[in-house]
Predicted model as a PDB file, atoms N, CA, C, CB and O in Angstrom, pLDDT in the B-factor column:
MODEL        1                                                                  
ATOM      1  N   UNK A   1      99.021 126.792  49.521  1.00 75.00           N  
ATOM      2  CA  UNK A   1      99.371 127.785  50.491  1.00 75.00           C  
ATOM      3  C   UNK A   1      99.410 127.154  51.880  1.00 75.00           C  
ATOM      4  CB  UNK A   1      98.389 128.952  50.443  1.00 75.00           C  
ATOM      5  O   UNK A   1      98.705 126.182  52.150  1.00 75.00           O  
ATOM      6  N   UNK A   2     100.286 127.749  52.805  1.00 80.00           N  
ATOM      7  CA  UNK A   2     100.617 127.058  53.993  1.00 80.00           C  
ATOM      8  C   UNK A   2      99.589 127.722  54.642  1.00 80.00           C  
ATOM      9  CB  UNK A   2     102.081 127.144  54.603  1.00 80.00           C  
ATOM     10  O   UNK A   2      99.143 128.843  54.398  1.00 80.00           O  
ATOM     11  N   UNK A   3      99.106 126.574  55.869  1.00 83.00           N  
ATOM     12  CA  UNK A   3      97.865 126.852  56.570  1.00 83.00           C  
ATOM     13  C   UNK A   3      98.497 127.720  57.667  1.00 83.00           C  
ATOM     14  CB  UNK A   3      96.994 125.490  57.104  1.00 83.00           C  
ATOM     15  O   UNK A   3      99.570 127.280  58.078  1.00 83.00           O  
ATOM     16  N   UNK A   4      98.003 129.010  58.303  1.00 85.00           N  
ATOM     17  CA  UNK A   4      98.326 130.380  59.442  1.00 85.00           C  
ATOM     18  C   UNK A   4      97.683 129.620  60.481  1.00 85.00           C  
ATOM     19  CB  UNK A   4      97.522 132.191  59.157  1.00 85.00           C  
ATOM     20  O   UNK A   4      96.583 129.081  60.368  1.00 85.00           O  
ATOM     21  N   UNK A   5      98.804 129.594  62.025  1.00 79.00           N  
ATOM     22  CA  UNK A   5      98.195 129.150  63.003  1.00 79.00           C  
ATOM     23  C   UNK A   5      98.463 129.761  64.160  1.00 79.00           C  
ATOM     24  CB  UNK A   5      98.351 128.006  63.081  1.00 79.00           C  
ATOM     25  O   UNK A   5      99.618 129.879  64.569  1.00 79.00           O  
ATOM     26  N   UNK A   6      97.908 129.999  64.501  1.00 79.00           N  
ATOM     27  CA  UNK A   6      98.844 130.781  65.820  1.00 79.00           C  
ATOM     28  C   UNK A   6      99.851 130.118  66.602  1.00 79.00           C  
ATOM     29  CB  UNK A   6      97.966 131.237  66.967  1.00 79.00           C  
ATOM     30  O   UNK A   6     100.321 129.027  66.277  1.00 79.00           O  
ATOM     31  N   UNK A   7     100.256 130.887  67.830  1.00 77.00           N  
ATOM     32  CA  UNK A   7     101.741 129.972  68.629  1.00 77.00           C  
ATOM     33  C   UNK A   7     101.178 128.814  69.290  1.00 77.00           C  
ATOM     34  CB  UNK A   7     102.702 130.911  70.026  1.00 77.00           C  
ATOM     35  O   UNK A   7     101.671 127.691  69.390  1.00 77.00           O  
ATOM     36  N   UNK A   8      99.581 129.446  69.922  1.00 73.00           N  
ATOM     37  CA  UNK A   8      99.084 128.128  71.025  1.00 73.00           C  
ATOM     38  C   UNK A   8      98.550 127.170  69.795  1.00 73.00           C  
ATOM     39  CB  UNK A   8      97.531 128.596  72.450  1.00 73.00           C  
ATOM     40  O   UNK A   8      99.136 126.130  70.093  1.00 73.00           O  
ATOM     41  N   UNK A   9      98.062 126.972  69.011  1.00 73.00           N  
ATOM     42  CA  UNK A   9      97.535 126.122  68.090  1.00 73.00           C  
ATOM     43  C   UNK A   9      98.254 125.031  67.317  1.00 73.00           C  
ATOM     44  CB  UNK A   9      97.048 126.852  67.293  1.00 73.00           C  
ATOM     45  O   UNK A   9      97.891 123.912  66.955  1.00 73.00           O  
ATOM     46  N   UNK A  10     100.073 126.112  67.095  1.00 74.00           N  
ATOM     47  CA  UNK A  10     101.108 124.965  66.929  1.00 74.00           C  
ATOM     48  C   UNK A  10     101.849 123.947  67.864  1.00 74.00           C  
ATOM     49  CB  UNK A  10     102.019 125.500  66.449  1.00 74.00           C  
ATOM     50  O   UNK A  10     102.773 123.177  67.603  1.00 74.00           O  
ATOM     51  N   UNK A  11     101.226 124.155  68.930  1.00 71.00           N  
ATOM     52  CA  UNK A  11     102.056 123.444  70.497  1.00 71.00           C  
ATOM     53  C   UNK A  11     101.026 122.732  70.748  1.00 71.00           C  
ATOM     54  CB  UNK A  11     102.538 124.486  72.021  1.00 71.00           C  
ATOM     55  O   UNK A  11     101.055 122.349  71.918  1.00 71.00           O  
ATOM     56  N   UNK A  12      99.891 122.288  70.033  1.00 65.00           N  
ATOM     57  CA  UNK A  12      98.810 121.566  70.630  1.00 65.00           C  
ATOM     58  C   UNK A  12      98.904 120.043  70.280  1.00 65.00           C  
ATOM     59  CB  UNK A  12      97.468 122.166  70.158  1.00 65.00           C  
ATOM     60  O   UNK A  12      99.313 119.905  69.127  1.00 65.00           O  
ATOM     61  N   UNK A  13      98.659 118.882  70.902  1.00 67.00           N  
ATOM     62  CA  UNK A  13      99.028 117.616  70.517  1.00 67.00           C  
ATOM     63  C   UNK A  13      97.604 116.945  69.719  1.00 67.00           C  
ATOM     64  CB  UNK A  13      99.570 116.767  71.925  1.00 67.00           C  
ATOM     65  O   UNK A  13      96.724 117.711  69.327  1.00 67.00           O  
ATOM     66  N   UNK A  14      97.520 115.867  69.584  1.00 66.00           N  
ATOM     67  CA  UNK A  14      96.280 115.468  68.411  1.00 66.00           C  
ATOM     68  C   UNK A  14      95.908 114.543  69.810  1.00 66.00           C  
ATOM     69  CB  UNK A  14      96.732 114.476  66.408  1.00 66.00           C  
ATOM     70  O   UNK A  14      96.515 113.805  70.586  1.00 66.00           O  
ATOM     71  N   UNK A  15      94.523 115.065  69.625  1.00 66.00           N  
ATOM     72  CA  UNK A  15      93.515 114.275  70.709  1.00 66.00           C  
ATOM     73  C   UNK A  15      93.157 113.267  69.723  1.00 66.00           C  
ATOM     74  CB  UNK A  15      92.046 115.177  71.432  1.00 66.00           C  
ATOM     75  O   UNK A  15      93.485 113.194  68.539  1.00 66.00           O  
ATOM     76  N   UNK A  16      92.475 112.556  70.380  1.00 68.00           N  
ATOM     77  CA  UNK A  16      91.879 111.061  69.958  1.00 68.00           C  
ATOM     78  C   UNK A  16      91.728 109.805  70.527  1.00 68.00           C  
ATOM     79  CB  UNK A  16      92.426 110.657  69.106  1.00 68.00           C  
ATOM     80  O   UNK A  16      91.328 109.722  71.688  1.00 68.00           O  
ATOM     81  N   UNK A  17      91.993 108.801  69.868  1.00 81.00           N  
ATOM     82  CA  UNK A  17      92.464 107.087  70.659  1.00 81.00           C  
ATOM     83  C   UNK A  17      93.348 106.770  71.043  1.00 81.00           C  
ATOM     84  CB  UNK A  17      92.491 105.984  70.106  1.00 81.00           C  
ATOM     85  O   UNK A  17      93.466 106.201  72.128  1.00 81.00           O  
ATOM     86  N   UNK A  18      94.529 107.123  70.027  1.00 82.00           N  
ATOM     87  CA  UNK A  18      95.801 106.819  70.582  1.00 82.00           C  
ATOM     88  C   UNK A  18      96.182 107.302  71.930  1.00 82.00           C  
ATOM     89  CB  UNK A  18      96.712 107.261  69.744  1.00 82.00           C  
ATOM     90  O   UNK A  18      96.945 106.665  72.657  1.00 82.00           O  
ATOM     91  N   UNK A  19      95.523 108.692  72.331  1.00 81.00           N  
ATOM     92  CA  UNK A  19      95.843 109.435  73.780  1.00 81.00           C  
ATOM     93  C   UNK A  19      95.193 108.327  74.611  1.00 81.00           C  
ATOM     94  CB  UNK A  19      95.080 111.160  74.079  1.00 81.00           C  
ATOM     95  O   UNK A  19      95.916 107.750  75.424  1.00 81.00           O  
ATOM     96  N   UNK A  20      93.928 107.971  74.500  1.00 86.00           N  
ATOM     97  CA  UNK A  20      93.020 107.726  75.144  1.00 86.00           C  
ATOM     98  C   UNK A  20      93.498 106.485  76.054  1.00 86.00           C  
ATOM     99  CB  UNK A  20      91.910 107.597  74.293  1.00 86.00           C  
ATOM    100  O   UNK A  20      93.491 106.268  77.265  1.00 86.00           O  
ATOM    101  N   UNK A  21      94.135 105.396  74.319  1.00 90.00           N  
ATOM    102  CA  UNK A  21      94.320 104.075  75.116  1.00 90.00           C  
ATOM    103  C   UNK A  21      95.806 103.686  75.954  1.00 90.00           C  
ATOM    104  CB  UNK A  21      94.084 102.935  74.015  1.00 90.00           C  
ATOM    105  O   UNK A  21      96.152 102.714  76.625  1.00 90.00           O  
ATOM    106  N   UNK A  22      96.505 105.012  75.531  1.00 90.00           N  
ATOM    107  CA  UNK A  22      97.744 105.405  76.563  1.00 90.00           C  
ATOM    108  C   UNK A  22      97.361 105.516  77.894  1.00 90.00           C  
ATOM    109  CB  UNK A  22      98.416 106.760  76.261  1.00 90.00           C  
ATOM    110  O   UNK A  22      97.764 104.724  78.745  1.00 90.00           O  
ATOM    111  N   UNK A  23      96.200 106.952  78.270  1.00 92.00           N  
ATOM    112  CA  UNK A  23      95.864 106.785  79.258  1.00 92.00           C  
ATOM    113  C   UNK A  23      94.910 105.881  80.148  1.00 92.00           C  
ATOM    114  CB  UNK A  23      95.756 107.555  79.255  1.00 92.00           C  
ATOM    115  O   UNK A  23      94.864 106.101  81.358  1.00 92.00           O  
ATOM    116  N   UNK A  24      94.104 104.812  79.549  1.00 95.00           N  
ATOM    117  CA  UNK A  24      93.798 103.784  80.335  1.00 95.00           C  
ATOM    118  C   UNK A  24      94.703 102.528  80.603  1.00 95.00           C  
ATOM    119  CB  UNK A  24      92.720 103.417  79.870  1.00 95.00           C  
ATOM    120  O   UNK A  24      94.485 101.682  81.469  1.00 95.00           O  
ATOM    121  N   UNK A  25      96.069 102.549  79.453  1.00 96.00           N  
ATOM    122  CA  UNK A  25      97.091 101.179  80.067  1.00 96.00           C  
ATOM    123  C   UNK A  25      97.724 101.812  80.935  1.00 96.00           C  
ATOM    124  CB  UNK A  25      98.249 100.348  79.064  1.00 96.00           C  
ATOM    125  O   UNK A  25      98.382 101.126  81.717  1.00 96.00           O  
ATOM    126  N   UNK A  26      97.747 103.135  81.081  1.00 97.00           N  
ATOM    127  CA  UNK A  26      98.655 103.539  82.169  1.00 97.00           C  
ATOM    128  C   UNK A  26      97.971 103.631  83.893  1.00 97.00           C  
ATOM    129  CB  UNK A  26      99.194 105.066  81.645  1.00 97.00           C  
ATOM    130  O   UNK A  26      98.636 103.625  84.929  1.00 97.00           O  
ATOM    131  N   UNK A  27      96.203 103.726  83.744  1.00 98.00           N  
ATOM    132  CA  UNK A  27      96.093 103.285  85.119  1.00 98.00           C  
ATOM    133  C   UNK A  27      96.204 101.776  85.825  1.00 98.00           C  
ATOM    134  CB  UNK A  27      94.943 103.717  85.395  1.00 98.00           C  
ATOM    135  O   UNK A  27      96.559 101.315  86.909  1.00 98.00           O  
ATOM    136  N   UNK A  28      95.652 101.257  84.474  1.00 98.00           N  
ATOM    137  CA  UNK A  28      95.441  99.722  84.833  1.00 98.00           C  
ATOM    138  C   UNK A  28      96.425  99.255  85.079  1.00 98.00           C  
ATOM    139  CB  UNK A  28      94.911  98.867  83.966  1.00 98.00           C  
ATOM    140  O   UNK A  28      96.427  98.295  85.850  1.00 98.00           O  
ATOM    141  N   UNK A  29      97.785  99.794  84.466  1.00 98.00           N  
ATOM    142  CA  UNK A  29      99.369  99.133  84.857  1.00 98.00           C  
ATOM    143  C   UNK A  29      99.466  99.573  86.391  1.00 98.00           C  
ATOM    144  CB  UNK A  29     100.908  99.914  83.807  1.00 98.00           C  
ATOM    145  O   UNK A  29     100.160  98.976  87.213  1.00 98.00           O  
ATOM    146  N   UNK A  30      98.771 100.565  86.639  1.00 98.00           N  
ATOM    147  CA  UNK A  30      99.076 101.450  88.068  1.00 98.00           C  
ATOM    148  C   UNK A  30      98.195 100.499  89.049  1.00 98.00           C  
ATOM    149  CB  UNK A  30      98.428 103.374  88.064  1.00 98.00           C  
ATOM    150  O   UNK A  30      98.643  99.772  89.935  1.00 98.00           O  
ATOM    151  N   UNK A  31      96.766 100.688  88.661  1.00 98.00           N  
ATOM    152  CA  UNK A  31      96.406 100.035  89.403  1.00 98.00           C  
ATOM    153  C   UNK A  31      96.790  98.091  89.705  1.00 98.00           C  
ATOM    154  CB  UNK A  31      95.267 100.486  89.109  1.00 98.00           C  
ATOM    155  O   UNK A  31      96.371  97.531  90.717  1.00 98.00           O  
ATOM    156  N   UNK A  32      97.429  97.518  88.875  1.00 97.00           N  
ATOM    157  CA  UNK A  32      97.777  96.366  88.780  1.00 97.00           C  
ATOM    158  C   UNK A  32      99.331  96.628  89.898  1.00 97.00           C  
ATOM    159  CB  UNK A  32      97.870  95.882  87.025  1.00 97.00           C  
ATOM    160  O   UNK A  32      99.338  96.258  91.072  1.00 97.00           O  
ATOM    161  N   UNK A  33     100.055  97.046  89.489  1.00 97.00           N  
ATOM    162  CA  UNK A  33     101.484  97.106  90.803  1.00 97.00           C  
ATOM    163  C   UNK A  33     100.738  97.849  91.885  1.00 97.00           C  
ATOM    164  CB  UNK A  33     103.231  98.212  90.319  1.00 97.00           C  
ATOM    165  O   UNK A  33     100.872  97.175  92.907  1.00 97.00           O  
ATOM    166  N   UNK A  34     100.285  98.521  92.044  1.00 95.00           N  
ATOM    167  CA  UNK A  34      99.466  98.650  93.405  1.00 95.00           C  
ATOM    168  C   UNK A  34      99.078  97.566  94.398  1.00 95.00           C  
ATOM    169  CB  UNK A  34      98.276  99.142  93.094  1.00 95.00           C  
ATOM    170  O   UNK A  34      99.510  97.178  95.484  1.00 95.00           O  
ATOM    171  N   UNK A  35      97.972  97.201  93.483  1.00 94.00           N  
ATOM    172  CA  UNK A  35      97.563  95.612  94.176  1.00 94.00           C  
ATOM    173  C   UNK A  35      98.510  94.433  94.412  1.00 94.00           C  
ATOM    174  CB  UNK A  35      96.561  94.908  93.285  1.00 94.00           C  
ATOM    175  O   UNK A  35      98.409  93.691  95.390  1.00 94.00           O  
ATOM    176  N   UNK A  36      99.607  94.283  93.278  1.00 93.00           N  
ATOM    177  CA  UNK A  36     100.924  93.657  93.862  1.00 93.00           C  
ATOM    178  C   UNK A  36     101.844  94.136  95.370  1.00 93.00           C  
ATOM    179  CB  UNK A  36     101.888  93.888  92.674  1.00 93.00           C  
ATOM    180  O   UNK A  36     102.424  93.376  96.145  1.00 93.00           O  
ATOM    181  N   UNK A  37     101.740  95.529  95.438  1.00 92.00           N  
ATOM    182  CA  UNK A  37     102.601  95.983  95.802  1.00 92.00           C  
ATOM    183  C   UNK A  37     102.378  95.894  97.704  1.00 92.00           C  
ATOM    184  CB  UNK A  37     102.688  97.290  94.967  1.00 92.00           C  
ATOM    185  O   UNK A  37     103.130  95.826  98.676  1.00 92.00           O  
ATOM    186  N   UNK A  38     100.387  95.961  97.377  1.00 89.00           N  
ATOM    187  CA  UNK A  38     100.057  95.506  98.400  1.00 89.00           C  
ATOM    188  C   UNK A  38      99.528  94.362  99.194  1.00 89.00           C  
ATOM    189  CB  UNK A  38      99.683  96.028  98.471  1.00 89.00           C  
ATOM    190  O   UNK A  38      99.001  94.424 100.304  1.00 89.00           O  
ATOM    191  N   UNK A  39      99.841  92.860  98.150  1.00 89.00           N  
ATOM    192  CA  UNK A  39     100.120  91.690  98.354  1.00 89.00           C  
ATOM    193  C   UNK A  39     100.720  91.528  99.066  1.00 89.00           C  
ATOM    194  CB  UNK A  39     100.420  91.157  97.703  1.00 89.00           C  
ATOM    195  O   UNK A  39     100.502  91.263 100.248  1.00 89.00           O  
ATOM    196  N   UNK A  40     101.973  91.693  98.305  1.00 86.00           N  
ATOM    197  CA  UNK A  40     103.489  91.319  98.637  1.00 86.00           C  
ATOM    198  C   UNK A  40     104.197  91.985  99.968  1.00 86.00           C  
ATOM    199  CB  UNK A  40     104.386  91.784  97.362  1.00 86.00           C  
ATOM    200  O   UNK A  40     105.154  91.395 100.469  1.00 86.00           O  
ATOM    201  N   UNK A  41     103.722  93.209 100.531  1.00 83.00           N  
ATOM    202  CA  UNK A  41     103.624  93.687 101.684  1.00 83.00           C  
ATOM    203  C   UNK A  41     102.825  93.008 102.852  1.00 83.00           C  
ATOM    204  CB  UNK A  41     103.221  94.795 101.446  1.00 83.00           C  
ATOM    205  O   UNK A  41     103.248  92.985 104.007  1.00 83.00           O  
ATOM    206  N   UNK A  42     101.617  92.451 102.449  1.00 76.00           N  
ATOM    207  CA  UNK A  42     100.747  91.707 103.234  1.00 76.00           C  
ATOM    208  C   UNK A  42     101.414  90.248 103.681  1.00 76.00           C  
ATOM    209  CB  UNK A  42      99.419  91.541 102.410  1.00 76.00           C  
ATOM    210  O   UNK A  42     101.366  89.715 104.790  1.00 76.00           O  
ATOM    211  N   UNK A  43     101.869  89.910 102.811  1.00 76.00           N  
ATOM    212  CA  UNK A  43     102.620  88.478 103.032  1.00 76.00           C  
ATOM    213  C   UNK A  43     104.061  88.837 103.833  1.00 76.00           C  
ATOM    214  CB  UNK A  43     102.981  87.636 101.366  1.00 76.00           C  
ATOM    215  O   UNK A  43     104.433  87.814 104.406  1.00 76.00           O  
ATOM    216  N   UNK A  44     104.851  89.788 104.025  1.00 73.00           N  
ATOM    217  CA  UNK A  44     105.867  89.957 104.543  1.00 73.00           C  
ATOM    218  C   UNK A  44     106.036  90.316 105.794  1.00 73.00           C  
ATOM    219  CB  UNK A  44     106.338  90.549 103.965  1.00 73.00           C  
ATOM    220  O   UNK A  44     107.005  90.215 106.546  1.00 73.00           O  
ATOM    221  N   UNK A  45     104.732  90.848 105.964  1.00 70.00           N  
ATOM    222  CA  UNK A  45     104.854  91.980 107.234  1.00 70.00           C  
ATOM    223  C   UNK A  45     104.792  91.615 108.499  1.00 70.00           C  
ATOM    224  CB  UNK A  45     103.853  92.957 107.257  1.00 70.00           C  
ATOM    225  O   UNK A  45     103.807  90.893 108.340  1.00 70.00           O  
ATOM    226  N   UNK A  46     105.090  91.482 109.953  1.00 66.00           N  
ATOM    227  CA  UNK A  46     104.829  91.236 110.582  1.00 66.00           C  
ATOM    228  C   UNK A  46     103.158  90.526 110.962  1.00 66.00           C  
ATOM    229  CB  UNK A  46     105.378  92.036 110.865  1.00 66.00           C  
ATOM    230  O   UNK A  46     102.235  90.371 110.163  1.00 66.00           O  
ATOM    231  N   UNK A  47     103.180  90.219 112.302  1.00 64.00           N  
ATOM    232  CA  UNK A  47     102.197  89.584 113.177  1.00 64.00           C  
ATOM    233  C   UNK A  47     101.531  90.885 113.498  1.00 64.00           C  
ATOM    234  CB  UNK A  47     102.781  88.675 114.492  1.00 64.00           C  
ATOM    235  O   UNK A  47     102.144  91.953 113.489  1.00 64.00           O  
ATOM    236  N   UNK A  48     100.142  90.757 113.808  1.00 63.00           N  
ATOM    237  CA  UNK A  48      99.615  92.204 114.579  1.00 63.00           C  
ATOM    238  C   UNK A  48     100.566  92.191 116.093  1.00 63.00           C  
ATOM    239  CB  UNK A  48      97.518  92.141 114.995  1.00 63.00           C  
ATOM    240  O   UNK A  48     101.372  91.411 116.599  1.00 63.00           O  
ATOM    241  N   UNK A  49      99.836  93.800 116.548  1.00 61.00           N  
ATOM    242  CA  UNK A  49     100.828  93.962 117.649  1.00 61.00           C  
ATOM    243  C   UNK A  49      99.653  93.493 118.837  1.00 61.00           C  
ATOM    244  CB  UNK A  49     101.614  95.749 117.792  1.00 61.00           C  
ATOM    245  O   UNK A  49      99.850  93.168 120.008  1.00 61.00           O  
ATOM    246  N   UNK A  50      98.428  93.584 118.109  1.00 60.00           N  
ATOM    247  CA  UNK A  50      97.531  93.559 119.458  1.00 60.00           C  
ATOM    248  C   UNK A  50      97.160  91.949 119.887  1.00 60.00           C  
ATOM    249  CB  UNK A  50      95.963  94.484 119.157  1.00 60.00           C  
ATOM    250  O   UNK A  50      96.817  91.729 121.049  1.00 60.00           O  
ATOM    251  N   UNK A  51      97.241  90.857 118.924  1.00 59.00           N  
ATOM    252  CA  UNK A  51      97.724  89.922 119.091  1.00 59.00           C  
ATOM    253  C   UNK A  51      98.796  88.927 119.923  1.00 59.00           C  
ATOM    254  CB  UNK A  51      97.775  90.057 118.433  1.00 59.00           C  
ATOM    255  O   UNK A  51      98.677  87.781 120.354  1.00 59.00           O  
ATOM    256  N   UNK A  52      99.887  89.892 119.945  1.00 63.00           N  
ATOM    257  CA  UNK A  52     101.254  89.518 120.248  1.00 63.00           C  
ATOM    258  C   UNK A  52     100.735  89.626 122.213  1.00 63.00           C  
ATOM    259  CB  UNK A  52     102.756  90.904 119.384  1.00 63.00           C  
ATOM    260  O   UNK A  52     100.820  88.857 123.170  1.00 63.00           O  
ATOM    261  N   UNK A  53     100.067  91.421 121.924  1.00 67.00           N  
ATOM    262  CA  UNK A  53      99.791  91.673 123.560  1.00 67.00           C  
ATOM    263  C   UNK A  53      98.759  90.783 124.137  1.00 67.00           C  
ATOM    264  CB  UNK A  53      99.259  93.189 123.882  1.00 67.00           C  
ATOM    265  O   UNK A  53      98.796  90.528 125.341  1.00 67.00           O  
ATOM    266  N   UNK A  54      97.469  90.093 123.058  1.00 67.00           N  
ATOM    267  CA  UNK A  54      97.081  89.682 123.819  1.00 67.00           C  
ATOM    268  C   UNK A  54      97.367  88.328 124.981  1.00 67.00           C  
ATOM    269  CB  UNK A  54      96.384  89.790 123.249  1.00 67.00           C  
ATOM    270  O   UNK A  54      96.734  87.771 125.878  1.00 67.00           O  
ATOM    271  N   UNK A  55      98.874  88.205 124.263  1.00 67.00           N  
ATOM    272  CA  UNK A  55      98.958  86.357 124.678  1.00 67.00           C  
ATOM    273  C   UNK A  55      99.856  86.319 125.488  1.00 67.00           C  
ATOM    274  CB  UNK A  55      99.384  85.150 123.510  1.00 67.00           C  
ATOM    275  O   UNK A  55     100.145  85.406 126.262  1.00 67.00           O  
ATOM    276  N   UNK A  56     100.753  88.175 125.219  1.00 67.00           N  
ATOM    277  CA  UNK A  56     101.647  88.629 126.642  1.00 67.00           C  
ATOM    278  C   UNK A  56     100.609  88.573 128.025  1.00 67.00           C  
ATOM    279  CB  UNK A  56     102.305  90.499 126.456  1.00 67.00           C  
ATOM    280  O   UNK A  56     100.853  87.929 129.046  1.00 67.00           O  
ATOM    281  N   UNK A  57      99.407  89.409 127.784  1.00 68.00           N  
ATOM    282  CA  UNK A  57      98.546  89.704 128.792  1.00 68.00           C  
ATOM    283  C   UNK A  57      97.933  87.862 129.826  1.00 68.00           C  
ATOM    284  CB  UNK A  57      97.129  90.711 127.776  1.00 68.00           C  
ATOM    285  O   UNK A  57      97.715  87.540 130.994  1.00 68.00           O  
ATOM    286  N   UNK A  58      97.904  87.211 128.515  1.00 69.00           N  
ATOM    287  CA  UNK A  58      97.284  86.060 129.083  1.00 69.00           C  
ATOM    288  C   UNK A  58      98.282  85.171 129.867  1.00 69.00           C  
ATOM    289  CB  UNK A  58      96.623  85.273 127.990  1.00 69.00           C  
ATOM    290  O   UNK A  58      98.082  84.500 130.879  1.00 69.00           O  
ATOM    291  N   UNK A  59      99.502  85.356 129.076  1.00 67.00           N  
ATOM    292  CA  UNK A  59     100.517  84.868 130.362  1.00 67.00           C  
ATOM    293  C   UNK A  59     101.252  85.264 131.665  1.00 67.00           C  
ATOM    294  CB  UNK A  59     101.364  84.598 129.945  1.00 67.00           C  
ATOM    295  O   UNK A  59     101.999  84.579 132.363  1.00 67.00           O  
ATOM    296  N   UNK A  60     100.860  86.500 131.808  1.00 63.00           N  
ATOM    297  CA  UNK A  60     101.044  86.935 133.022  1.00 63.00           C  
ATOM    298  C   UNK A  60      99.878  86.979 133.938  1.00 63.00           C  
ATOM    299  CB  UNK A  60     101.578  88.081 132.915  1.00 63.00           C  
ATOM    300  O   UNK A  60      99.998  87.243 135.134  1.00 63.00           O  
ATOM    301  N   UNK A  61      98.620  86.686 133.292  1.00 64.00           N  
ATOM    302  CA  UNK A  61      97.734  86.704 134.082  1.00 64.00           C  
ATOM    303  C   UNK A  61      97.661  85.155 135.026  1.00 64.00           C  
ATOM    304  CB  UNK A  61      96.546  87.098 133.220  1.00 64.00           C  
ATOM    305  O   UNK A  61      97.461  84.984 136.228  1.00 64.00           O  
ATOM    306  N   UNK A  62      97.958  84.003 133.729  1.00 61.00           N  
ATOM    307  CA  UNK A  62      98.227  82.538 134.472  1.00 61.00           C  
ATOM    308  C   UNK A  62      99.399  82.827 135.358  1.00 61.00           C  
ATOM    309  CB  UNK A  62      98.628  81.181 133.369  1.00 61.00           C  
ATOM    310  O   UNK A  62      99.380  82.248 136.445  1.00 61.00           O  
ATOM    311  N   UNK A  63     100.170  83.421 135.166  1.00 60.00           N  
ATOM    312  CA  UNK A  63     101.517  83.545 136.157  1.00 60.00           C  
ATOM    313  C   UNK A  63     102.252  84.772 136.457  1.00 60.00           C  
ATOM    314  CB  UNK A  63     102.572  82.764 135.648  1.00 60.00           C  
ATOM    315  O   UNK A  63     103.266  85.307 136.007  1.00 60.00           O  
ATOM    316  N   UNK A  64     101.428  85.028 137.339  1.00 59.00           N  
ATOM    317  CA  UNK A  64     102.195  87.108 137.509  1.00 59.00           C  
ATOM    318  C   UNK A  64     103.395  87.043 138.155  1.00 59.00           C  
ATOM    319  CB  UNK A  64     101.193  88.495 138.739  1.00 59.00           C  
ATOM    320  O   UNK A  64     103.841  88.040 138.722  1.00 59.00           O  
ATOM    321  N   UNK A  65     104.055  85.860 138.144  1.00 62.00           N  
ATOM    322  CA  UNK A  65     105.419  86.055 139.078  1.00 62.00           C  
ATOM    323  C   UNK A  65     106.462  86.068 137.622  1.00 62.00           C  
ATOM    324  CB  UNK A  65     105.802  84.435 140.505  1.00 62.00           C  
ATOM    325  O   UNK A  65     107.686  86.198 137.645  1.00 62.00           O  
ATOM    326  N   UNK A  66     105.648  85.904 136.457  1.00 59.00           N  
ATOM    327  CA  UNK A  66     106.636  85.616 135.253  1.00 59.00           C  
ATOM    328  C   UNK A  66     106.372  87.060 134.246  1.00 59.00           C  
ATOM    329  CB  UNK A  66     106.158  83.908 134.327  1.00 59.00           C  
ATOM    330  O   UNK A  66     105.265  87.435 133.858  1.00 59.00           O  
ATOM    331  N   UNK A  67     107.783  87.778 133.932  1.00 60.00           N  
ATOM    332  CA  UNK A  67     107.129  88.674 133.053  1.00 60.00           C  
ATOM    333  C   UNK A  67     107.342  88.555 131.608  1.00 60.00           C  
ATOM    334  CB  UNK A  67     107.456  89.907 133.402  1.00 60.00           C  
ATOM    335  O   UNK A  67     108.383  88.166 131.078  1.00 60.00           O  
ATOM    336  N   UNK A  68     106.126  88.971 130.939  1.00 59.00           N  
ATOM    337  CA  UNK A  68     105.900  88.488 129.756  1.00 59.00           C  
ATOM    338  C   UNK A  68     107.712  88.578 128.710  1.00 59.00           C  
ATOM    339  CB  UNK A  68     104.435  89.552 129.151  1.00 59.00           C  
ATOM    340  O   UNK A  68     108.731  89.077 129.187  1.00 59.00           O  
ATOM    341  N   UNK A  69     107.631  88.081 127.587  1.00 62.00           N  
ATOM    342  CA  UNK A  69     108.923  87.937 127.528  1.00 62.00           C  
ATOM    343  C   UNK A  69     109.033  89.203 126.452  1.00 62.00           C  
ATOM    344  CB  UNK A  69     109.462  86.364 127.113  1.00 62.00           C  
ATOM    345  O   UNK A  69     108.200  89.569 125.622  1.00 62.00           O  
ATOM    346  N   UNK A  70     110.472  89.797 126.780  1.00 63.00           N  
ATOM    347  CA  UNK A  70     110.912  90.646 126.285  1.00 63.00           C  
ATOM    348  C   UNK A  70     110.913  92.095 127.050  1.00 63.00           C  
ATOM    349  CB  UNK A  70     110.365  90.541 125.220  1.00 63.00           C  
ATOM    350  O   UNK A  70     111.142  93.226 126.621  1.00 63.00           O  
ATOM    351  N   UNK A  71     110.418  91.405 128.909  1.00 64.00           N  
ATOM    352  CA  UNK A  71     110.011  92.552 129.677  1.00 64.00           C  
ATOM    353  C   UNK A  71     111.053  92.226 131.012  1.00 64.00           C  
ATOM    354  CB  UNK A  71     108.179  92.598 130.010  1.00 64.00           C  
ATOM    355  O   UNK A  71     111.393  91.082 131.310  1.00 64.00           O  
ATOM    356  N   UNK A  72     111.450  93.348 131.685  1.00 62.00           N  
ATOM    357  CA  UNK A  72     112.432  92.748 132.797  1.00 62.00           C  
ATOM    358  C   UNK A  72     111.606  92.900 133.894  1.00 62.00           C  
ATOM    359  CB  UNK A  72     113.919  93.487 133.036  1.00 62.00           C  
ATOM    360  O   UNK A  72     110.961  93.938 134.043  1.00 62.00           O  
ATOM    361  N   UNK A  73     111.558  92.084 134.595  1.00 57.00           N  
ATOM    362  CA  UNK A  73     110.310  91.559 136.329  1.00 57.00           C  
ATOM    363  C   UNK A  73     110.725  93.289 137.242  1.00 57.00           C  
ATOM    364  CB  UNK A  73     111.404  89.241 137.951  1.00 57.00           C  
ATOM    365  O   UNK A  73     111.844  93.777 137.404  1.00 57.00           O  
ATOM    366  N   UNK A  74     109.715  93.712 137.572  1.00 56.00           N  
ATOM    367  CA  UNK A  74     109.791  94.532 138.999  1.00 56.00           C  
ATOM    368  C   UNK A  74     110.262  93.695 139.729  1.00 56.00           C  
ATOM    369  CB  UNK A  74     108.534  95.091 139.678  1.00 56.00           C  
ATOM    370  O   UNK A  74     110.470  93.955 140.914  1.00 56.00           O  
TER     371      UNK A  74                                                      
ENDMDL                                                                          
END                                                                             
């Protein structure tokens, strides 16, 4: 005799391992291009900006008749 199930009972998926070890390759894949993702951004990206100002600041301070570059003189 065929086993009676209700509607929610036939739409239900089979828990277990197989779910399980789906959902841990799927963070570790996540978390793995993450950490690439924020390598590979690190290596590309510009210079800091506060850097850049500090060495604008230091050359106008040796020479205030010169303005730092990329700036037009008062």
């Amino acid at each position: 005799m065929a086993k009676i199930e209700t509607g929610t009972q036939s739409r239900q998926g089979e828990k277990g391992k197989p779910v399980l070890y789906v959902l841990v390759a799927a963070v570790i894949l996540a978390v793995v291009a993450g950490a690439g993702v924020l390598t590979w951004q690190g290596s590309v990206s510009p210079s800091d900006h506060a850097s850049q100002s500090t060495e604008a600041a230091r050359a106008t301070a040796t020479n205030p008749t010169t303005a730092p570059a990329g700036q037009k003189p008062n």
